[in-house]
C-alpha positions as CSV (number, residue, x, y, z in Angstrom):
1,X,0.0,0.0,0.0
2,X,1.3,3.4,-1.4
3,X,1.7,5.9,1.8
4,X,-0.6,9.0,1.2
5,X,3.0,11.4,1.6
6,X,3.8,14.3,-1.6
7,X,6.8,12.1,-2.3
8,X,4.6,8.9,-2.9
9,X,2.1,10.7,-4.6
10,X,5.0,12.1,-6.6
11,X,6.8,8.7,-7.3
12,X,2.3,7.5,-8.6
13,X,2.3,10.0,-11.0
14,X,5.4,9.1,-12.5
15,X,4.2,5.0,-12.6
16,X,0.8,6.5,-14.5
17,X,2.5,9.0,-16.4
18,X,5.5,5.7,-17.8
19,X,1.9,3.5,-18.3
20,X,0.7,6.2,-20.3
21,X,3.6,6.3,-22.5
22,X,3.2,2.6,-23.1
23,X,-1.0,2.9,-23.8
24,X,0.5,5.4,-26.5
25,X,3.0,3.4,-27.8
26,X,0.5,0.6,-28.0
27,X,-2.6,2.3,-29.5
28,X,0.0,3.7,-32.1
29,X,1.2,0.3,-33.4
30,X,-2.4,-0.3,-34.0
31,X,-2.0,2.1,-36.5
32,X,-4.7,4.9,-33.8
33,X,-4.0,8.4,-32.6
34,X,-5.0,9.9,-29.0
35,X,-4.5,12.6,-27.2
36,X,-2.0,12.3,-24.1
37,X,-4.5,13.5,-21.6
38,X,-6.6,10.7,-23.0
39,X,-3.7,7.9,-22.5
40,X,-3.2,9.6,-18.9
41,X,-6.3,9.3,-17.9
42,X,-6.8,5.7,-19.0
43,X,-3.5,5.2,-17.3
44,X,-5.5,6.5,-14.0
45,X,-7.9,4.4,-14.3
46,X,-5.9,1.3,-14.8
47,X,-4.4,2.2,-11.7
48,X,-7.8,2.7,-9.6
49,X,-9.1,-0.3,-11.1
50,X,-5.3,-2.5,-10.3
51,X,-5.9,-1.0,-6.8
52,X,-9.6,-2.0,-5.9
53,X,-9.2,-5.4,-7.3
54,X,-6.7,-6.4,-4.3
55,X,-9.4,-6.2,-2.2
56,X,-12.7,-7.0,-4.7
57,X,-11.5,-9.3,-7.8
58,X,-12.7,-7.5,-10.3
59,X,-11.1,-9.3,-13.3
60,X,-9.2,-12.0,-13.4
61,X,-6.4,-9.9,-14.9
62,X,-3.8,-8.4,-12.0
63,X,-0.9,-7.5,-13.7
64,X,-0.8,-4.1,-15.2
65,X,1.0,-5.0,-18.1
66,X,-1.5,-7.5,-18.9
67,X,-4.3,-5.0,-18.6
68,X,-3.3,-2.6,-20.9
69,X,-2.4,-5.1,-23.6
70,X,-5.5,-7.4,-22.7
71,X,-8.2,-4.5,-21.3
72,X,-7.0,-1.5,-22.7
73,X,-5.2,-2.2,-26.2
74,X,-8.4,-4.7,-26.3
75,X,-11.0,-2.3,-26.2
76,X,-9.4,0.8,-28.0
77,X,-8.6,-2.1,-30.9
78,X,-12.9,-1.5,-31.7
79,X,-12.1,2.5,-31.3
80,X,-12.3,2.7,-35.6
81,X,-16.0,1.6,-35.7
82,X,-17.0,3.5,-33.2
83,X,-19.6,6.5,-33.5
84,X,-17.6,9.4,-32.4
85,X,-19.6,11.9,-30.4
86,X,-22.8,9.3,-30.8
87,X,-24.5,7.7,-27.8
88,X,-23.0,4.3,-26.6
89,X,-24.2,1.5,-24.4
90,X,-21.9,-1.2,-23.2
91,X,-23.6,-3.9,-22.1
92,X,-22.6,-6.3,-18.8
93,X,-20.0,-3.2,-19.2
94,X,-18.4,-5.0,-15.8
95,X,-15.9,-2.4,-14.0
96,X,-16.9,-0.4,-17.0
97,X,-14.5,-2.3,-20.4
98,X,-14.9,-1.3,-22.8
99,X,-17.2,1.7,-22.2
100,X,-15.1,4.1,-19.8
101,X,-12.1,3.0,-21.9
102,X,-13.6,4.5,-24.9
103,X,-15.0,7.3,-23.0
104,X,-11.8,8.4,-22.1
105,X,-10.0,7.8,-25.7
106,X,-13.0,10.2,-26.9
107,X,-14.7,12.8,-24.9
108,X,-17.1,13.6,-27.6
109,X,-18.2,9.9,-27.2
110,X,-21.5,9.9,-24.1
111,X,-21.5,6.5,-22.8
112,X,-24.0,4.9,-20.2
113,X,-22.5,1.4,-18.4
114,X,-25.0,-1.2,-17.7
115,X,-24.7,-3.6,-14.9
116,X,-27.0,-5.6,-12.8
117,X,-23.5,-5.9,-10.4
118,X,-22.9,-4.3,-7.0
119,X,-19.1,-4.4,-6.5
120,X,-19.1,-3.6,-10.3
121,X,-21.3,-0.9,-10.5
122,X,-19.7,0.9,-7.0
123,X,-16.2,0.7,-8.6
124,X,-17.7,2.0,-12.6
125,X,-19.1,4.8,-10.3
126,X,-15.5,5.7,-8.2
127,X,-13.9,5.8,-11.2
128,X,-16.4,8.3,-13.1
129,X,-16.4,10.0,-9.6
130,X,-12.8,10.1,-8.6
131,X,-11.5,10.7,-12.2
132,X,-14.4,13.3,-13.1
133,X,-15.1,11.4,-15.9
134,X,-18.2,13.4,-17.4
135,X,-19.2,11.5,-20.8
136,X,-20.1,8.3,-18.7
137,X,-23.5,7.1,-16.9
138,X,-23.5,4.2,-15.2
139,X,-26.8,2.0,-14.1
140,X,-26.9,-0.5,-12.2
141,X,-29.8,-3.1,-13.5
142,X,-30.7,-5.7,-15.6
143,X,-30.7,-4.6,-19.2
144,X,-34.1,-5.8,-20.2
145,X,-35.6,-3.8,-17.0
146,X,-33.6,-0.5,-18.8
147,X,-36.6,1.8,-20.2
148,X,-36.7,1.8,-24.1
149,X,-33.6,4.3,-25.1
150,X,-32.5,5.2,-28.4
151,X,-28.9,5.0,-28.4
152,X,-26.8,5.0,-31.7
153,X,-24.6,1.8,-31.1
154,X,-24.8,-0.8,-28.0
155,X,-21.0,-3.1,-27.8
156,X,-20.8,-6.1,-25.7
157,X,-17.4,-7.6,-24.6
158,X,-18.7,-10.4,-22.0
159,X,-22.9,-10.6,-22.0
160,X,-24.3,-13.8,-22.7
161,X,-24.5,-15.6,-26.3
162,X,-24.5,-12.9,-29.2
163,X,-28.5,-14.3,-29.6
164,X,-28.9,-12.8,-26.4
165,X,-27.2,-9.7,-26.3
166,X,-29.4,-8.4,-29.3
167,X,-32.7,-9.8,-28.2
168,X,-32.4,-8.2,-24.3
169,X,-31.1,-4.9,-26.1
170,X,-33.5,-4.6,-29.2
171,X,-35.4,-1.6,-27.4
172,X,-32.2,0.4,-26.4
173,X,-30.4,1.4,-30.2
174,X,-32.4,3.6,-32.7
175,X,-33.7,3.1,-35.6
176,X,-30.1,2.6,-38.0
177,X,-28.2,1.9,-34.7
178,X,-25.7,-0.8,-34.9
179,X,-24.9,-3.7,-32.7
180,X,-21.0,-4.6,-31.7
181,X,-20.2,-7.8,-30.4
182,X,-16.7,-8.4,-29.3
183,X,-15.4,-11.8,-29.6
184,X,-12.3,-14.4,-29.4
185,X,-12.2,-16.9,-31.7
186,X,-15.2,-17.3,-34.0
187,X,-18.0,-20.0,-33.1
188,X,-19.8,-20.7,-36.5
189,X,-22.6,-22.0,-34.7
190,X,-22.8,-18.8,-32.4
191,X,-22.7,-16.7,-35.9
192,X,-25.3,-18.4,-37.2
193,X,-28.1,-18.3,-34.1
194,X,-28.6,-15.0,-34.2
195,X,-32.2,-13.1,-33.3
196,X,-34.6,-13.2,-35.3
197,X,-35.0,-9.6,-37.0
198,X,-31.1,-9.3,-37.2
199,X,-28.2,-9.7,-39.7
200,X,-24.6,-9.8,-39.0
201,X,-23.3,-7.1,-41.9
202,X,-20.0,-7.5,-40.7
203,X,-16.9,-9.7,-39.4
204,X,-13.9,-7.7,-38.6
205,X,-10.6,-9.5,-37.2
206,X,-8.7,-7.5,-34.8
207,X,-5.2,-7.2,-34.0
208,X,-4.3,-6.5,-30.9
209,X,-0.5,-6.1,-30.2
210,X,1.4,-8.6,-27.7
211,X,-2.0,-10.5,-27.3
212,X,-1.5,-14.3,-28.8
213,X,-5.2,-14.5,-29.5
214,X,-7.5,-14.1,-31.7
215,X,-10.0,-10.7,-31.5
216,X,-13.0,-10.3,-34.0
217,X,-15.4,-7.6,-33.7
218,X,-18.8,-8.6,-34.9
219,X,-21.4,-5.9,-36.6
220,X,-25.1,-6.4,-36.7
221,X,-28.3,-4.5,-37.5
222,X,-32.1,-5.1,-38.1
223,X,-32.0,-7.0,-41.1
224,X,-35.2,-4.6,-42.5
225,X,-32.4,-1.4,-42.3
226,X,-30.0,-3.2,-44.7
């Protein structure tokens, strides 16, 4: 535990400010731009979130150089499909990947986190709270008890089968919204069950650097808005 003295508060800084330098170097090799208060900020966050999980296992992940290749490089690897300054939903958002993630990569983006999770949810809101993070919302509920919204795009990186995640979130994206649905490896069978109403328009593979495995980022929409 980190003393709260000026000098270790210095000697923090410094550790975010270096892990910001490496979120940049990263997010560059994926051939992306952002801003240094964005990779600062993320860098914060990392931090907050590496912190809190020593005491409430909040991913599985602990080291901090596997979060930013397999949290933060993961989600900012979806950054190019994103609506910049639409309205996003993330899904079973968790301690809030991807959604504060790309909040903070683009403060044009507004972003609401939903979670039906308590020790999620109070950590999403910590971080929004202690890092004065103003383009994110975060609920706490189950996402078919969410009132009918009409956001431009929802993502999913963890929420059920893909079947699922568009049926439980049919009445939350607008008319012309898109669907996201981040995945590993491909299941054909998972591909091919989708909900009724939908289409998958497209299958994007993702690299992600220093992560041996495989990243695809699934599109879909009402099939009657094709």
């Amino acid at each position: 535990m980190i003393a709260l003295s000026p000098n270790n508060d210095m000697v923090m800084n410094d550790r975010v400010m270096r892990y910001a330098e490496h979120i940049e170097q990263g997010v560059q090799a994926m051939g992306q731009d952002i801003a240094l208060r964005s990779a600062q900020r993320i860098s914060a966050y990392i931090h907050l979130l590496a912190k809190w999980n020593r005491t409430y296992n909040l991913t599985a992940v602990r080291n901090l150089e596997d979060m930013r290749v397999r949290h933060v490089l993961d989600a900012l690897a979806v950054r190019p499909w994103i609506r910049s300054a639409g309205h996003l939903v993330d899904v079973g958002s968790g301690p809030g990947i991807p959604g504060i993630l790309l909040a903070l990569a683009d403060e044009s983006l507004a972003v609401t986190l939903i979670d039906s999770n308590l020790k999620m949810t109070r950590f999403a809101e910590a971080a929004v709270r202690e890092l004065a993070i103003e383009n994110v919302t975060v609920l706490r509920s189950r996402v078919e008890e969410v009132p009918a919204s009409s956001f431009d795009q929802a993502i999913s990186r963890a929420f059920a089968s893909t079947a699922d995640f568009l049926r439980l979130t049919c009445h939350l994206v607008r008319p012309g919204g898109e669907w996201l649905a981040m995945k590993g490896r491909l299941d054909e069978r998972e591909q091919q069950a989708v909900a009724d109403g939908f289409i998958c328009r497209e299958t994007i593979p993702l690299s992600v650097p220093s992560l041996d495995a495989a990243r695809h980022l699934l599109i879909y929409q009402r099939e009657a808005q094709l």
